[in-house]
Steps between C-alpha positions, in 0.01 A plus 500: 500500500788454242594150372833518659616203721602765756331676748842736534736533234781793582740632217712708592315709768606811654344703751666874583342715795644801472746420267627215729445213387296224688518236296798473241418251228325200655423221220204255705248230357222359731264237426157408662480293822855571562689712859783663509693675730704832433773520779780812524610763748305787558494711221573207251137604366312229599187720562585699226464144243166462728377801449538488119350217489169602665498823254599721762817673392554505107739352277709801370742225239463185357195303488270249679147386560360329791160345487505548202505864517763753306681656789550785231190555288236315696257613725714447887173515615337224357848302618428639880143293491711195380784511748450459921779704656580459880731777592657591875150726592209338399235799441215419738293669751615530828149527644339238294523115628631232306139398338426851454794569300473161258128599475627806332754336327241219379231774321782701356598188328149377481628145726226315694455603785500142655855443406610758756473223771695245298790716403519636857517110660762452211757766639452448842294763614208346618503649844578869377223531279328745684818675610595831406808504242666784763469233734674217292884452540727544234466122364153504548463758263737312254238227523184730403715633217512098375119483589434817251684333227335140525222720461609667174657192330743619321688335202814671652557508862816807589637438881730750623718326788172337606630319820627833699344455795366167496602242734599129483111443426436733260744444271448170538150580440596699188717256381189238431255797384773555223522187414063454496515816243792384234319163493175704412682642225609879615878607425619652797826731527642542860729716652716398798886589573549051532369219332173368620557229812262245344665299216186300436367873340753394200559927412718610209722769721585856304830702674498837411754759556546860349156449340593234351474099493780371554458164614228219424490162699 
């Protein structure tokens, strides 16, 4: 880990696909135990911010680190073992029950395996445990994707638009379990086309349009 104050610091960043470019020139600075929200219309390139952030698509201008990893000479992959990054498909097996799947989770990231129960009961999922993930609905799933990341404890949590389809509860629910992780410390970066409901969460809110920030509240 570097000695910078920062667990993302953005200069400049640009991201082309193709030649098009994804992200146009986005200047960010994150510190520890801090959330923020990155709101704009589809295609703003809120993923796209996400995504470079987890080491997933790389920066083609301009510079950053994050976790105190060079986006351009450092190794993305030792920045992918830092970062927890909860996209719109989590990638689980469809045949494998809820326990099964955090059991394989948990040795993969060499976890106890008696915290499986605890970070099940903290998402909610108590009474799915033995349920297939086919079987889960849409939210439910959502919810194991949270349970996989208490798991992996990440010093940056990345939510892509993490309450589509939760109800009332659930993002109620998610609301506090944000909340519980910034107080423990983890920067977390979430995207969402509005601000967050809950006021009490206190998030710095990022606009982005074109690629590009253009509004900070």
């Amino acid at each position: 880990m570097s000695g910078d104050a920062h667990v993302v610091r953005l200069s400049d960043a640009v991201v082309l696909s193709g030649g098009f470019p994804l992200l146009s020139g986005v200047d960010l600075e994150l510190a520890p135990g801090t959330l923020s929200v990155v709101t704009g219309a589809n295609g703003a390139g809120k993923t796209s911010l996400l995504r470079l952030l987890a080491g997933l698509v790389p920066l083609t201008t301009g510079s950053g680190t994050v976790a105190g990893v060079d986006l351009v000479e450092g190794d993305l992959r030792q920045l992918r073992r830092r970062v927890g990054w909860l996209g719109h498909e989590g990638s689980f097996y469809g045949d494998l029950s809820v326990r099964e799947n955090l059991v394989f989770c948990a040795r993969a990231l060499a976890r106890p395996l008696g915290e499986i129960d605890d970070v099940v009961h903290s998402v909610g999922l108590d009474h799915r445990i033995d349920t297939t993930t086919r079987q889960l609905s849409a939210g439910q799933r959502r919810r194991l994707g949270l349970a996989w990341l208490l798991l992996r404890r990440p010093e940056l949590w990345l939510l892509d638009e993490p309450y589509a389809s939760l109800d009332d509860a659930g993002r109620t629910f998610f609301d506090g379990l944000l909340g519980d992780v910034v107080a423990g410390g983890a920067t977390v970066v979430v995207s969402a086309h509005d601000p967050l409901r809950s006021s009490a969460l206190h998030p710095r809110t990022f606009t982005l349009a074109g690629g590009r920030i253009v509004d900070v509240a």
